[in-house]
C-alpha positions in Angstrom: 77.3 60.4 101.5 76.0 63.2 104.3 73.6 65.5 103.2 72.6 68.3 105.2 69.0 70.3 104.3 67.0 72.7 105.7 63.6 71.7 105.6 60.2 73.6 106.9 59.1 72.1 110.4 55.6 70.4 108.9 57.9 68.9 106.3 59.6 67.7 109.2 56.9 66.3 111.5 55.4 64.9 108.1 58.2 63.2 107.4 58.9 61.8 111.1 55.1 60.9 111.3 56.0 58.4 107.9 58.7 56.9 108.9 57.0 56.4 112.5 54.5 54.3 110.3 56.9 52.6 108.7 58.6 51.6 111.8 61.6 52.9 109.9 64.6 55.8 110.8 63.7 59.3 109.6 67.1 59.3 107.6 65.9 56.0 105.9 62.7 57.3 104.6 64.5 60.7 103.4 67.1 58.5 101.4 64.8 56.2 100.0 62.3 59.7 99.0 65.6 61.0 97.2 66.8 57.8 95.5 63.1 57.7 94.3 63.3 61.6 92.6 66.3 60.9 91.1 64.6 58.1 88.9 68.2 56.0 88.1 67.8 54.2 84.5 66.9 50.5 85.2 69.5 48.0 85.5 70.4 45.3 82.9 69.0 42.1 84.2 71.6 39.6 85.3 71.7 36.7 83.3 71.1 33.5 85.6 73.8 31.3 86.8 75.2 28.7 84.6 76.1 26.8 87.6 76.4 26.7 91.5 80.0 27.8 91.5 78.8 31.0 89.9 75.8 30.9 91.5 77.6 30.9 95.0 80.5 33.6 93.4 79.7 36.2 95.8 79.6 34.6 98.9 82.8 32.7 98.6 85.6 33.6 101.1 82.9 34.7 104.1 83.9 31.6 105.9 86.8 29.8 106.7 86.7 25.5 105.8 86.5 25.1 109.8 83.4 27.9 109.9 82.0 25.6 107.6 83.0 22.4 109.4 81.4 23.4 112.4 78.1 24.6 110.4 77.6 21.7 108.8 79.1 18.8 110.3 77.1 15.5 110.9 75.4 14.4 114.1 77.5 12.3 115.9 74.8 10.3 117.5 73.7 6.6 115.7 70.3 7.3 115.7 67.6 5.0 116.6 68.3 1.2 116.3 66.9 -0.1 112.9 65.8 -4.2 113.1 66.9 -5.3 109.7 65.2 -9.0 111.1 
């Protein structure tokens, strides 16, 4: 959503000097101000996963099976020779 205010220059600068601090965007610290006045009710705490499947639920279908080949493939290479002697 777009909001468009009118604010008083020292609110302004104020406002631009915090978010300068904060090494943050001027419109991030305005949002987060607003989100914090409008005091939301607390969400209901998740239960925890029952198991990786659901655990993992949200991120299925980011990557393809060959995204995930390539990720996580072995290492072609036989390693150092072991001396089983």
């Amino acid at each position: 959503m777009t909001i468009t205010l009118d604010i008083r220059p020292e609110v302004q600068s104020e406002l631009a000097r915090q978010a300068a601090a904060q090494g943050r965007a001027v419109e991030a610290v305005a949002a987060a101000l607003l989100e914090g006045a409008v005091h939301l009710p607390a969400a209901a705490p998740k239960t925890p996963a029952k198991d990786m499947v659901e655990l993992f639920e949200p991120v299925r279908g980011l990557l393809t099976d060959e995204e995930i080949d390539v990720m996580f493939r072995r290492n072609p290479s036989t390693g150092r020779p072991v001396d089983l002697a």
